[in-house]
C-alpha positions as CSV (number, residue, x, y, z in Angstrom):
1,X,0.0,0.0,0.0
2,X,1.5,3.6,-0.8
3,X,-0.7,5.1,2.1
4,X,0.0,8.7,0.5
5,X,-2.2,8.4,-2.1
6,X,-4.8,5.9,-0.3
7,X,-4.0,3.2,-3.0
8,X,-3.7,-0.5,-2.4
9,X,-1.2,-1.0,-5.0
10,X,0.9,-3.8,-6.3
11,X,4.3,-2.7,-6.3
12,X,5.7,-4.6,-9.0
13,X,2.7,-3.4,-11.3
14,X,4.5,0.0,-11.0
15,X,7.1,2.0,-12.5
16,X,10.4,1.4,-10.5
17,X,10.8,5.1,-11.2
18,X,7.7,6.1,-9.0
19,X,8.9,8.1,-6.6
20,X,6.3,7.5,-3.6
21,X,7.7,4.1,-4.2
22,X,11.6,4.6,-4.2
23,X,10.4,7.2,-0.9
24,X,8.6,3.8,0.8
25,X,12.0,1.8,-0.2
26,X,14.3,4.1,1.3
27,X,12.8,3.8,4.4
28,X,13.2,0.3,5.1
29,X,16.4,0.4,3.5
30,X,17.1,3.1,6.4
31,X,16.1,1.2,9.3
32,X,18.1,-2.0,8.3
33,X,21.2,-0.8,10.9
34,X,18.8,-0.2,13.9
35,X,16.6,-3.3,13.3
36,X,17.4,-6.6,15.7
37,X,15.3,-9.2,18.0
38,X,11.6,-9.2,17.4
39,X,10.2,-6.5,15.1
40,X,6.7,-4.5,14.0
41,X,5.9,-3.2,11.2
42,X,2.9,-1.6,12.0
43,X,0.9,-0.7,9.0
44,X,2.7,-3.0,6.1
45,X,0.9,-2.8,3.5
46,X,1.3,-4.8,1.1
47,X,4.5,-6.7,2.6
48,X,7.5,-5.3,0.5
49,X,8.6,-3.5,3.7
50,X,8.5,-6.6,5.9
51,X,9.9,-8.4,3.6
52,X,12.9,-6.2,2.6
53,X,13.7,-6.2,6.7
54,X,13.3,-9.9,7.1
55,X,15.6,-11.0,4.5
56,X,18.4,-8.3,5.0
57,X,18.3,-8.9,8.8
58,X,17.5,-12.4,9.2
59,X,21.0,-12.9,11.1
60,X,19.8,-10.6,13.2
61,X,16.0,-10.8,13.9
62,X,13.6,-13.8,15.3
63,X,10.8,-12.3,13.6
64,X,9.3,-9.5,12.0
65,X,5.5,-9.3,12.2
66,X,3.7,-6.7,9.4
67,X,0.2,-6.1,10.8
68,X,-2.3,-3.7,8.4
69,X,-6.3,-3.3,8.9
70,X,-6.7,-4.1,5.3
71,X,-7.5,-8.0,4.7
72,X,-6.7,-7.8,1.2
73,X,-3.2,-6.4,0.9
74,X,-2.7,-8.8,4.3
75,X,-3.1,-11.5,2.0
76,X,-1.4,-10.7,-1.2
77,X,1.8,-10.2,1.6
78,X,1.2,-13.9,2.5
79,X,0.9,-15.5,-0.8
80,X,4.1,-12.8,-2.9
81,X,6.5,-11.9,0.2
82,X,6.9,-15.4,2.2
83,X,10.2,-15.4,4.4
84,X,10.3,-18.3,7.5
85,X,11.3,-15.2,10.0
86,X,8.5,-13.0,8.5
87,X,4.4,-13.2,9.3
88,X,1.3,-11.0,8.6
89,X,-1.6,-10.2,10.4
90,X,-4.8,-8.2,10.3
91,X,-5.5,-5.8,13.0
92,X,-6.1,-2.5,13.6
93,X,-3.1,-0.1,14.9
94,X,-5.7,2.1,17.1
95,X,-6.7,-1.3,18.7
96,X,-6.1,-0.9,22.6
97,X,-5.8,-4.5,22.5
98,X,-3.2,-4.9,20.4
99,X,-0.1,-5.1,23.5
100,X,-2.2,-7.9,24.8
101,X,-2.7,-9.8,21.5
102,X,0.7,-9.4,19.8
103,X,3.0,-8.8,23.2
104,X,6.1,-6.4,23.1
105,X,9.0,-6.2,20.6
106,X,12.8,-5.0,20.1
107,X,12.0,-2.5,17.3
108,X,8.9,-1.0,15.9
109,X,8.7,0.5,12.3
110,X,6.0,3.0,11.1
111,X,6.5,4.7,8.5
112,X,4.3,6.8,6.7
113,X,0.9,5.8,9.0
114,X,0.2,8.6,11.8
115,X,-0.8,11.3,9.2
116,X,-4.2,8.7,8.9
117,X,-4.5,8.2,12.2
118,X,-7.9,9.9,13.6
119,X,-7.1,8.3,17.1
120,X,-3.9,9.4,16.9
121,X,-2.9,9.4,20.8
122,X,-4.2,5.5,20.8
123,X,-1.9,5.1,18.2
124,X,1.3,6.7,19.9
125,X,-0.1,4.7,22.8
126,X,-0.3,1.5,21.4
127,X,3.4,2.1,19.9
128,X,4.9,3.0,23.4
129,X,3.3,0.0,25.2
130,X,4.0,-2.6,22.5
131,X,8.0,-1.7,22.8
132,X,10.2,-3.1,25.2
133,X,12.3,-0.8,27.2
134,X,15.7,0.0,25.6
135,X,13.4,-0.6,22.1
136,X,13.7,1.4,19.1
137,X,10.7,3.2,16.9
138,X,11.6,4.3,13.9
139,X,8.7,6.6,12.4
140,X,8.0,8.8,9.8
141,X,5.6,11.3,8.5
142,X,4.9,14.5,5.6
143,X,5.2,17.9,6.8
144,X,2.2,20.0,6.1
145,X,0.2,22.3,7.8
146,X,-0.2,21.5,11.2
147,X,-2.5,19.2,13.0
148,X,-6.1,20.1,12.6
149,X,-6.1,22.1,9.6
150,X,-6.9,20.5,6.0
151,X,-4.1,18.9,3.6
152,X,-4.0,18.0,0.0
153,X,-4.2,14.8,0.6
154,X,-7.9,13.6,1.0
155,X,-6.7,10.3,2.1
156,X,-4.9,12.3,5.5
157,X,-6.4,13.2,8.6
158,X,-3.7,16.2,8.5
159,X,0.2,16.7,8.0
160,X,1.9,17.9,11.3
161,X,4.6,20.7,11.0
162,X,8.0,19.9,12.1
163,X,7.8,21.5,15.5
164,X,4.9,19.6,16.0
165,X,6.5,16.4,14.8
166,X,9.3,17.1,17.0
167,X,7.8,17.4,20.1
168,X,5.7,14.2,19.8
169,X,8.6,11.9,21.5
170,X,9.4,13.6,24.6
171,X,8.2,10.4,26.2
172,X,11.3,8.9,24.9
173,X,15.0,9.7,26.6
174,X,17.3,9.3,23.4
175,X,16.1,10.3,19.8
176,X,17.3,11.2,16.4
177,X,15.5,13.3,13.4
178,X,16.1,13.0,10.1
179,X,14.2,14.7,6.6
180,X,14.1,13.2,3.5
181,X,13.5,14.2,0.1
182,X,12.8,11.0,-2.4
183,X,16.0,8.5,-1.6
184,X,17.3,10.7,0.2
185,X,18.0,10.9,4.1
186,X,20.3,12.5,6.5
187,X,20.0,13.9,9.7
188,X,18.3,17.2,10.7
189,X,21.5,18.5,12.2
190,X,23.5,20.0,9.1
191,X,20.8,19.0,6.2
192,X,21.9,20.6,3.2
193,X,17.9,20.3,1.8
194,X,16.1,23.3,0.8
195,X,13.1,21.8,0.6
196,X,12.4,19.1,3.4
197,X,8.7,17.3,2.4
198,X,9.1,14.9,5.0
199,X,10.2,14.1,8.7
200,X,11.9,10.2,10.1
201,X,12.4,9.6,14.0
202,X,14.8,7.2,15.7
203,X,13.2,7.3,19.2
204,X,14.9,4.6,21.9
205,X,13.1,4.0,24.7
C-alpha cells in the first residue's frame, strides 16, 4: 500500500521510477542498521517493507511481524512476500488491545501511518506500550500544515509541521531526526535540503 495516495497498489505493477515508491523503499532500507530481535511493522501494507527487513536482517532478527487493517493487501503479503522469519496479520493499529494480542518487541517500524490516524494518541499509545524498554521506533511522517487544519491529501487526517513532529517523543529519553526528500535521508543537524517534504524519528526507549 503507498498510504500517501490511499491506493492498495501492487508494487511490481509500478514503474520502478515512481517516486512514492523509491520514498517507501528508502525507508526500510534506512532502518536495516537499527533493526534486531523481534520486530513490528505496524501498517505493512502490502509486505514489501517486511519483507525487505526480514531477508536483510535475518542474522539478526527472530521475527518481524507486518500487521495492516486491510485484509486484502494482508493477504497478497502472504501469498508474494513469504520469508520463514516474517508473518502477517490483520488488526487495527488504534486497537487498545493490540499489547495484549501481539505482546512487546525490540524495534517498531511505522512509517508513513500517523498522518491517517484519527485516534492518533491511541496510536502513539499502542506504539509506546507494544516496545520493550531500551526498544527502538523508527517513524516517519509528511510535513504539512499543522494538525487540525486541511491537507492536500484527502486520504490524511492532516500533516503535522515539524515543530509539531518534533515534540511528539518527549516520552522517549534518546532520539534522532532525520528529513528526507525521495532516496534521500540525512539527519536534521547539518541537512543541506532546501526543501524538506518529509520528517523520520529514531526514538529509543
Amino acid at each position: 500500500m503507498l498510504k500517501d495516495t490511499g491506493e492498495r497498489v501492487i508494487p511490481e505493477k509500478m514503474d520502478i521510477t515512481n517516486e512514492l515508491l523509491i520514498e517507501h523503499i528508502a525507508r526500510y532500507h534506512f532502518s536495516v542498521p537499527h533493526v534486531h530481535g523481534r520486530v513490528l511493522d505496524f501498517a505493512t501494507g502490502v509486505g514489501y517493507g517486511t519483507h525487505i527487513v526480514a531477508k536483510k536482517c535475518k542474522e539478526n532478527i527472530d521475527e518481524i511481524i507486518g500487521v495492516d487493517i486491510d485484509p486484502d493487501v494482508i493477504k497478497y503479503a502472504k501469498g508474494n512476500y513469504y520469508h520463514p522469519k516474517s508473518n502477517y496479520t490483520v488488526a487495527d493499529v488504534t486497537d487498545p488491545t493490540l499489547p495484549n494480542q501481539l505482546g512487546i518487541f525490540d524495534v517498531i517500524l511505522s512509517f508513513e501511518t500517523i498522518e491517517h490516524i484519527e485516534d492518533e494518541s491511541q496510536f502513539t499509545d499502542n506504539i509506546y506500550h507494544l516496545l520493550k524498554p531500551g526498544g527502538t521506533l523508527i517513524l516517519s511522517t509528511p510535513f504539512g500544515e499543522g494538525k487540525g487544519k486541511r491537507c492536500g491529501s484527502p486520504f490524511h487526517v492532516h500533516q503535522m509541521t515539524e515543530n509539531e513532529f518534533l515534540s511528539m517523543f518527549n516520552q522517549f529519553p534518546k532520539k534522532r531526526f532525520f528529513y528526507q526528500k525521495g532516496a534521500l535521508i540525512e539527519p536534521m543537524e547539518g541537512t543541506q535540503m532546501d526543501h524538506k517534504p518529509l520528517g523520520i524519528v529514531i526514538a529509543y526507549k
